[in-house]
C-alpha positions as a printed NumPy array, in Angstrom:
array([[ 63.67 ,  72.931, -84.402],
       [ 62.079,  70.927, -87.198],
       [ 61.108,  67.303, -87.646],
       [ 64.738,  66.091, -88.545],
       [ 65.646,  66.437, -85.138],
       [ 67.113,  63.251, -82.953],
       [ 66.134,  62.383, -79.876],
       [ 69.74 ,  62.969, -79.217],
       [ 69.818,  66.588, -80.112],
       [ 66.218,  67.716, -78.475],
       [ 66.452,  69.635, -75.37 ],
       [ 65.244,  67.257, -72.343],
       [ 64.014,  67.519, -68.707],
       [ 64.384,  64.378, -67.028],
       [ 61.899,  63.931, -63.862],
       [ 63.825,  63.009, -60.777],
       [ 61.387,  62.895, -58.221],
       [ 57.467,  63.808, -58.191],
       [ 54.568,  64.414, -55.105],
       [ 50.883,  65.233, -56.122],
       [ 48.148,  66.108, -53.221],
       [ 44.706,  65.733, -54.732],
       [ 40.984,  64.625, -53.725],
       [ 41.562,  61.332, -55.076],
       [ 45.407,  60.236, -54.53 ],
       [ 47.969,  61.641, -52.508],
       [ 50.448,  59.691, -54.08 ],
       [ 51.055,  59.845, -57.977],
       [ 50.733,  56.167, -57.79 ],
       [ 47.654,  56.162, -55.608],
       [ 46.243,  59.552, -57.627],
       [ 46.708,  57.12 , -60.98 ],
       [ 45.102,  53.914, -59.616],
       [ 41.848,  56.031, -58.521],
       [ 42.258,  57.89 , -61.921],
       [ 41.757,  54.633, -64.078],
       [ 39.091,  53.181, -61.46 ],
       [ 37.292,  56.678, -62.41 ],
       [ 37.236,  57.462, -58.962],
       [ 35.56 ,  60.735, -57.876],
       [ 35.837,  62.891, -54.611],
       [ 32.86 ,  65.669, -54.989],
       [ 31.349,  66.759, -51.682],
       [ 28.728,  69.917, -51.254],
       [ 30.735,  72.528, -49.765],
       [ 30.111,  75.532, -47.378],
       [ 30.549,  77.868, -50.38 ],
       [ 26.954,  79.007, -52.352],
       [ 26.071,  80.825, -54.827],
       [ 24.477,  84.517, -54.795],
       [ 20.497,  82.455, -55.472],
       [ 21.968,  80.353, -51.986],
       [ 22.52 ,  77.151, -54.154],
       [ 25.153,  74.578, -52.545],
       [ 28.413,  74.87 , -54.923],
       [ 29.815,  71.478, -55.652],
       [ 33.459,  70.981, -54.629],
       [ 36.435,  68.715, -55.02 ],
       [ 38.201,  68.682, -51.729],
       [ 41.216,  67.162, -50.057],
       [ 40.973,  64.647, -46.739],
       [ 41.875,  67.274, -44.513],
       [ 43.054,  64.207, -41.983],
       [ 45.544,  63.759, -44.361],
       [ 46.915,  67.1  , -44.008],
       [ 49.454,  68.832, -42.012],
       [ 48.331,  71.232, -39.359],
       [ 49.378,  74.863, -39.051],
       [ 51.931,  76.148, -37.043],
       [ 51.218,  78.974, -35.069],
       [ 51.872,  82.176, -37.296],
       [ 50.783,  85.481, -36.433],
       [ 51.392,  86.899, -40.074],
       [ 49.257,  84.725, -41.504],
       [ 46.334,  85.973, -43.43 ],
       [ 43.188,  84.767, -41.376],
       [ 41.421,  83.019, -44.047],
       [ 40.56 ,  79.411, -44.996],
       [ 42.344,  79.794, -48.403],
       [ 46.145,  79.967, -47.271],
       [ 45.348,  77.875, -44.322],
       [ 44.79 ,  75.454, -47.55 ],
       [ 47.5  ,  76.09 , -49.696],
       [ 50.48 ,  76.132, -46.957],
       [ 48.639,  72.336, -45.806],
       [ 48.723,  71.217, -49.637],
       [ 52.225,  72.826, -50.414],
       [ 53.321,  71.266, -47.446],
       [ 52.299,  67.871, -47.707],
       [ 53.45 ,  67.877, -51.349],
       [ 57.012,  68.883, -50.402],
       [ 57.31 ,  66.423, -47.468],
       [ 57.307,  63.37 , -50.407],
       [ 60.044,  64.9  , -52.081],
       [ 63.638,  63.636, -51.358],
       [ 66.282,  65.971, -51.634],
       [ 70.094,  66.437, -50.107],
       [ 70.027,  69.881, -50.842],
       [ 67.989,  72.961, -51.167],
       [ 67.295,  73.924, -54.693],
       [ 65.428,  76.81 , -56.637],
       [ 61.854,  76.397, -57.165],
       [ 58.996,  78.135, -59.068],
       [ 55.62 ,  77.299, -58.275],
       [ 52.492,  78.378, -60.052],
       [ 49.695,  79.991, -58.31 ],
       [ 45.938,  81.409, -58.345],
       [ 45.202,  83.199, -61.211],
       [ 45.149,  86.465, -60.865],
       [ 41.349,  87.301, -61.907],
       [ 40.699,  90.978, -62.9  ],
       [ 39.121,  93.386, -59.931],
       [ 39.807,  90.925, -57.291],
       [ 42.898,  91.73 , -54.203],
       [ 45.874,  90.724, -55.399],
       [ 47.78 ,  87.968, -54.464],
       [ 49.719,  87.756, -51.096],
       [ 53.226,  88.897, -51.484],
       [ 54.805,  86.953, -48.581],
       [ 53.898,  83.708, -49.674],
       [ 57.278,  82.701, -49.537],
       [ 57.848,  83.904, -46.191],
       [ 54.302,  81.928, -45.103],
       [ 55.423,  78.782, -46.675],
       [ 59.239,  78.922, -45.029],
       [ 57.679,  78.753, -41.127],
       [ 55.26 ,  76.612, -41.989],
       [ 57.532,  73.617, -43.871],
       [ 59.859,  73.55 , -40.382],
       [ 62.649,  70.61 , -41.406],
       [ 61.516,  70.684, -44.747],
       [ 62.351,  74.296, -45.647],
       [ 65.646,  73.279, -46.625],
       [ 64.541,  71.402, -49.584],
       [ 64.032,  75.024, -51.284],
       [ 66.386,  77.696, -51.894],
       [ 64.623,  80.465, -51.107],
       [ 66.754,  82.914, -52.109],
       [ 65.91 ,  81.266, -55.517],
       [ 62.295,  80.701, -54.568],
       [ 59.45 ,  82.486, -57.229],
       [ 55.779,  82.318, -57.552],
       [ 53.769,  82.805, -60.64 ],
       [ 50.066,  83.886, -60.819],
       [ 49.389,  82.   , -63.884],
       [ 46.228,  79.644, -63.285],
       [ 46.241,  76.071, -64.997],
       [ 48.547,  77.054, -67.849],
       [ 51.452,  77.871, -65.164],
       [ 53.01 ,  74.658, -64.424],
       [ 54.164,  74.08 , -67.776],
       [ 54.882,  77.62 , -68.719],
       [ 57.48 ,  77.785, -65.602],
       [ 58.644,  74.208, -67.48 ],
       [ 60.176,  76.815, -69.963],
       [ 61.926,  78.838, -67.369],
       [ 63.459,  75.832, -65.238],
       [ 64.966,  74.646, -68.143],
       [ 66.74 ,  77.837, -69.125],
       [ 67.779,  77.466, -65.557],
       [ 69.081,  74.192, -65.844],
       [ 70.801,  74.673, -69.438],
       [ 72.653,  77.569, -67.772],
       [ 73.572,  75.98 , -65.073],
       [ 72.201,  78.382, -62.72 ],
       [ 71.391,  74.582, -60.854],
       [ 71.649,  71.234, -61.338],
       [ 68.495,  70.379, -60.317],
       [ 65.482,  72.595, -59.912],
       [ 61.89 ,  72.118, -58.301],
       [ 58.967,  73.02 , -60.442],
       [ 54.854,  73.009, -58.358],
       [ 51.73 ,  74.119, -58.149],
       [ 49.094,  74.709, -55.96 ],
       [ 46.07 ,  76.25 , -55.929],
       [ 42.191,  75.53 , -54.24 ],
       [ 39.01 ,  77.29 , -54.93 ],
       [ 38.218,  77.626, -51.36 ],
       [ 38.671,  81.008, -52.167],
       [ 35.876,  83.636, -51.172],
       [ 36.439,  86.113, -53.632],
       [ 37.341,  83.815, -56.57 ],
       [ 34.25 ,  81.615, -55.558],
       [ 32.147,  84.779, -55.877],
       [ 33.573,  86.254, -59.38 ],
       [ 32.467,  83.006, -61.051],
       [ 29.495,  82.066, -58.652],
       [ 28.108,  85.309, -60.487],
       [ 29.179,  84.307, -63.95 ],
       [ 27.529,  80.857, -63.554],
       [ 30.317,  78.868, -63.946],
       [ 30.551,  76.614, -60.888],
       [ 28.56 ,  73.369, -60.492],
       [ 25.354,  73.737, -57.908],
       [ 21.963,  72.142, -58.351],
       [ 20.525,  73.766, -61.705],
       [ 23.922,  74.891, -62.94 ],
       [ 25.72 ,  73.167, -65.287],
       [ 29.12 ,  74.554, -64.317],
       [ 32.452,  72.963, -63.669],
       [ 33.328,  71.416, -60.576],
       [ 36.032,  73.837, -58.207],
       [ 39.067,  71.758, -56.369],
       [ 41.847,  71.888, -54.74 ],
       [ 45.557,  69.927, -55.627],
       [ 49.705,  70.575, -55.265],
       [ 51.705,  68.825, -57.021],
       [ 55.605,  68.924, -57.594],
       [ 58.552,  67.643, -59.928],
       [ 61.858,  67.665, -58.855],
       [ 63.953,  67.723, -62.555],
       [ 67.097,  67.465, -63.934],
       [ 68.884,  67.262, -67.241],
       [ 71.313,  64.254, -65.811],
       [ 70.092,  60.916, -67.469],
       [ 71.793,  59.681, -64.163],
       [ 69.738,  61.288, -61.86 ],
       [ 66.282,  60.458, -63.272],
       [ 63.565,  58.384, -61.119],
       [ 63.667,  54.801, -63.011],
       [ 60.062,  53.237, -62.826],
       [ 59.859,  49.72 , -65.188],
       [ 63.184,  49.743, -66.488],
       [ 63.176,  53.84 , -68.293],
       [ 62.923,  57.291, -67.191],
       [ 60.369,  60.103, -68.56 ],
       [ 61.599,  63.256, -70.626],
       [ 59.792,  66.363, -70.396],
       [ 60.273,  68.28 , -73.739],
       [ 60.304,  72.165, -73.996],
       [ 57.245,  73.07 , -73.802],
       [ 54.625,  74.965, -76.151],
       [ 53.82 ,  78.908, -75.337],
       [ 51.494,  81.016, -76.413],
       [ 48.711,  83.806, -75.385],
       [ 44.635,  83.714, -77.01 ],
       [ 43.417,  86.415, -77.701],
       [ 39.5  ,  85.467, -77.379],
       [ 39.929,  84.285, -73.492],
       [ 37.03 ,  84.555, -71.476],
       [ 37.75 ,  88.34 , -70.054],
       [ 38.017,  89.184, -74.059],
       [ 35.417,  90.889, -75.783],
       [ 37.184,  89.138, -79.054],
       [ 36.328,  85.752, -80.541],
       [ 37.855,  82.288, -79.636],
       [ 39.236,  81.067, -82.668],
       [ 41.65 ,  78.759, -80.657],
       [ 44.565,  80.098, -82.336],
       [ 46.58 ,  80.339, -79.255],
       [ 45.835,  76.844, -78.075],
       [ 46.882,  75.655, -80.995],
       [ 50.147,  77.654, -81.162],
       [ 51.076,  76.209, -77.566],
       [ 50.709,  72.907, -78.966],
       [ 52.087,  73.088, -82.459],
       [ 55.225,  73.916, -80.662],
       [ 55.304,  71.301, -78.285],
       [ 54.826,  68.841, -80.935],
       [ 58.105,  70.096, -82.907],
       [ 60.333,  68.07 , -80.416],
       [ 58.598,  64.505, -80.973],
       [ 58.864,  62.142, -84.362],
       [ 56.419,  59.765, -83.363],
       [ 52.765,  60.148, -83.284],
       [ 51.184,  61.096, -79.905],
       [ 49.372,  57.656, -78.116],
       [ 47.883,  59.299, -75.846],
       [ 46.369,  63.093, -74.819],
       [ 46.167,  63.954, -71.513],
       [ 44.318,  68.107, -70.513],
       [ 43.137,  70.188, -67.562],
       [ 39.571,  70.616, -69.292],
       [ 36.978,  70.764, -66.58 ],
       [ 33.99 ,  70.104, -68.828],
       [ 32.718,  73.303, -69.396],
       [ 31.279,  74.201, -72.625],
       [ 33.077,  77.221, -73.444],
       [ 36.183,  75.48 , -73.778],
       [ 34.923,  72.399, -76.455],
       [ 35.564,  74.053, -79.119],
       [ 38.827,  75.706, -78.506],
       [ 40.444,  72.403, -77.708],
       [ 38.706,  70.266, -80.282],
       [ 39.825,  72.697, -83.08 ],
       [ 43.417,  73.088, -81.493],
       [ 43.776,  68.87 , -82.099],
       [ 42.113,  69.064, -85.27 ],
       [ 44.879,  71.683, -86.609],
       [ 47.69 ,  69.549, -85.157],
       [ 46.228,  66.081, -85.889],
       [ 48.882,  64.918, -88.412],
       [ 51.359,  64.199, -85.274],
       [ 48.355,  62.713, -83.436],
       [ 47.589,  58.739, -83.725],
       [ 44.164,  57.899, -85.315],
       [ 43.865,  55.539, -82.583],
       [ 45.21 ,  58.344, -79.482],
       [ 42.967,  58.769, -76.776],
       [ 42.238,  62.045, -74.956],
       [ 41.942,  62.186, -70.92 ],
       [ 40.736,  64.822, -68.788],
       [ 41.486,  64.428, -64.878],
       [ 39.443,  66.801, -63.862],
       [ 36.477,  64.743, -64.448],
       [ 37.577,  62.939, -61.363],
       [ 39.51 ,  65.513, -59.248],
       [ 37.496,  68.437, -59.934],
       [ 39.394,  71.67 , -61.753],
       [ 43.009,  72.227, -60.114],
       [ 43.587,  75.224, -60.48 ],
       [ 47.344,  76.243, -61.068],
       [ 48.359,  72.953, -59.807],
       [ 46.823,  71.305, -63.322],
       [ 49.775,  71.214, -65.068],
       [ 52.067,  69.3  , -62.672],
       [ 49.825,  66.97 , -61.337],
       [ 48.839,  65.887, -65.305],
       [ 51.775,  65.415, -65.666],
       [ 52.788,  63.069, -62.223],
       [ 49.436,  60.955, -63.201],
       [ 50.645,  60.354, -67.174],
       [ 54.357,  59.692, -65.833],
       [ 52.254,  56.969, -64.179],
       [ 50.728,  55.882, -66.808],
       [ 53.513,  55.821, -69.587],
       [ 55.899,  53.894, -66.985],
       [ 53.387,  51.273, -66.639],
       [ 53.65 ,  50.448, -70.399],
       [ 57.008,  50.117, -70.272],
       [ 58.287,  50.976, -74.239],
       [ 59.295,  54.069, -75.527],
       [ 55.714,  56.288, -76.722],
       [ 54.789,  59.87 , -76.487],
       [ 51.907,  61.741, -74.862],
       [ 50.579,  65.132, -75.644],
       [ 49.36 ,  67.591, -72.69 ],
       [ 47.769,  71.206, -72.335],
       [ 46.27 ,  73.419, -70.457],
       [ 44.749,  76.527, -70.651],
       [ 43.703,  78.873, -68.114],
       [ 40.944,  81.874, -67.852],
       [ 43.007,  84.297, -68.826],
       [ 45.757,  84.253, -71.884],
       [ 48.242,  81.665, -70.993],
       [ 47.923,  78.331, -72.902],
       [ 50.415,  75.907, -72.741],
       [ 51.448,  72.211, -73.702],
       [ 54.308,  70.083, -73.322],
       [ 55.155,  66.342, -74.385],
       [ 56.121,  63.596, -72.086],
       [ 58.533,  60.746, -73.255],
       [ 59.292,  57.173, -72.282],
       [ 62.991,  56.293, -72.673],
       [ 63.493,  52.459, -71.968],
       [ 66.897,  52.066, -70.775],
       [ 67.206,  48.097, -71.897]])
């Protein structure tokens, strides 16, 4: 589509419902208030690096988490005992009357290391008891993606929606570093943040949208709704397990695309950076190529200066917390969000406020 497009004839996602599980809300209103008080929830962890250094980590109140149910299949390790608690708890603040498909972005499958669990969806069933029949899980898929996943599978729910393969479909992620063998591969790259090491700070999150292309069925918050448009894909060929340059070309494909569906300027940009240098100047150059549909006066945001790097869950929670914050305005605007993980995948997607007065 090109720039003469309506709102009226763009493609929309409406959000219907929303959870987020992070180390500083568990709540997408109580994750945005602690957002814009620059709240922070870093705590040493029990994970160190190969020279025995203390790795710092962003970690969920485990008192605010479920316990496990009894489960004999279940891999005996802290890292699904933490993303069946966080998939849980983010599920139980959805409402729903009946099950529906979901796709939910996970870990990112690194290369070398054991690949991902492939009864995840078996694990998660037992463990969500009475709230297993929010999902269909005959129409239940997970993605090893990383941060760019959440809005990739944006792309596929809305095939899924313009088909009518469903009415309504449930889109998540969840991921946490508390990983052994993922905290190893980039403990020995130098990449996570221990005394000495300028790395990025390892988390933990879930988050999950519940959407819809009914106007009808949207969640109203201040008198509008908020319109995901279809998102921006695209692969980059320089990632970090490249041997070729970063010329940012595929971040700034991802987001050239998303910006197709918008004629207003973006007010505000919201990312998944986690402050590590090797991303500054793929993401700088990306907004410098698009900037003529970004506002002079636009401001960029990173959450994970405050909740530590989410993983696979990036995408959804960034966009719960600027739901948050574009409902609070109240008038119709536009914000701008990406992601980008390790790997290829790089992504972005625009988020809409549609007064209804």
């Amino acid at each position: 589509m090109t720039s003469a497009n309506t709102n009226s004839t763009i493609p929309k996602m409406y959000i219907a419902d929303m959870s987020v599980v992070t180390p500083i809300g568990n709540t997408p209103q109580e994750l945005h208030s602690n957002y814009q008080k620059n709240a922070v929830n870093f705590v040493l962890s029990d994970f160190y690096t190969e020279q025995g250094l203390q790795i710092t980590m962003g970690e969920v109140d485990g008192e605010q988490l479920p316990s496990l149910i009894k489960d004999p299949s279940r891999p005996k390790s802290v890292y699904y005992a933490r993303l069946l608690k966080l998939a849980s708890q983010a599920l139980n603040q959805l409402s729903s009357s009946s099950p529906l498909p979901c796709l939910l972005a996970m870990t990112e499958q690194y290369p070398s290391l054991p690949k991902f669990h492939p009864d995840f969806a078996k694990l998660l069933k037992k463990q969500l008891k009475e709230d297993e029949r929010k999902i269909d899980w005959g129409r239940f898929k997970h993605y090893s993606l990383g941060r760019a996943g959440g809005f990739a599978l944006l792309d596929l729910a809305l095939k899924s929606l313009n088909t009518n393969i469903a009415q309504q479909i449930l889109v998540g992620g969840i991921d946490s570093y508390q990983n052994t063998d993922v905290i190893k591969h980039l403990s020995g790259r130098h990449r996570l943040m221990a005394e000495g090491i300028n790395g990025f700070v390892p988390s933990e999150g879930a988050g999950f949208l519940r959407l819809t292309l009914n106007k009808n069925e949207a969640l109203i918050k201040n008198g509008g709704i908020i319109a995901i448009t279809p998102p921006g894909l695209s692969m980059e060929n320089g990632h970090l397990y490249s041997e070729q340059p970063n010329r940012g070309q595929g971040l700034t494909s991802a987001i050239k695309q998303a910006l197709r569906y918008t004629n207003t300027h973006i007010t505000q940009v919201f990312s998944c950076f986690n402050g590590e240098s090797l991303s500054i100047s793929e993401n700088s150059s990306a907004l410098l190529r698009n900037k003529e549909k970004i506002s002079e006066k636009s401001t960029e945001n990173s959450l994970a200066k405050n909740t530590g790097d989410l993983g696979a869950a990036s995408g959804i929670v960034l966009i719960a917390n600027a739901a948050e914050q574009l409902s609070l305005h109240g008038y119709n605007q536009t914000y701008l969000l990406y992601t980008a993980s390790d790997q290829a995948h790089r992504s972005a997607v625009c988020l809409q406020f549609e007064s209804l007065t």
